[in-house]
C-alpha positions, 0 to 999 in steps of 0.5 A: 513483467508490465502487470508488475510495472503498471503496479509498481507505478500505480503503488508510487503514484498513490502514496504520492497522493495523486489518485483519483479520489472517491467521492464516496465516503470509503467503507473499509473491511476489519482486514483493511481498518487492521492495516490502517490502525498499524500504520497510523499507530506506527506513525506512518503519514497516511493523508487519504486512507482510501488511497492507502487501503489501495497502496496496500491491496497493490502490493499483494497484486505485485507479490502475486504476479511473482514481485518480492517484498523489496520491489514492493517497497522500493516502489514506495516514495523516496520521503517515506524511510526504508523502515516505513517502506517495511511497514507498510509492505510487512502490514499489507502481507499481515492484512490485506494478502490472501493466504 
C-alpha cells in the first residue's frame, strides 16, 4: 500500500498549506471550480485553491488504489472536524472522481 501512503501523506501536507505553490495563476476545469464552490459555500477554510483542487483529485488517486472514504478523511488535518473532513472527500467523489 505505499501509493496509499505517499497520498495519505501528500493529502495531510497539502491541506496544511506546505505544497510547492505554482507560480502560474491556476486554470480550473467546470468539475474543479464545482468543488471549489461546495467547499467555499460549505464554509470549508480553503487558503490556496490550487492546493485544495490537489487535495481533492488525491483523494480520488487513494479511492482508486483500493483506500476508503474514511482513510481519506482520516488522512486530512486534525483542525479541520470530521463533518469538514466528509465534505471535503463527499465533493472530491461528487466532482473530481471519474465514474
Amino acid at each position: 500500500m505505499k501509493t496509499t501512503v505517499g497520498t495519505v501523506f501528500t493529502l495531510a501536507m497539502l491541506v496544511l498549506g506546505t505544497g510547492v505553490a505554482d507560480a502560474d495563476p491556476p486554470s480550473f476545469n467546470s468539475d474543479e471550480q464545482a468543488y471549489l464552490r461546495e467547499l467555499h459555500n460549505d464554509n470549508i477554510p480553503v487558503s490556496d485553491d490550487q492546493a485544495t483542487v490537489t487535495v481533492g483529485h488525491d483523494v480520488c488517486n487513494l479511492l482508486a488504489a483500493g483506500g476508503t472514504k474514511e482513510m481519506a478523511m482520516n488522512a486530512l488535518p486534525s483542525n479541520l472536524d470530521m463533518a469538514q473532513r466528509r465534505t471535503i472527500v463527499d465533493a472530491s467523489v461528487t466532482y473530481l472522481c471519474p465514474m
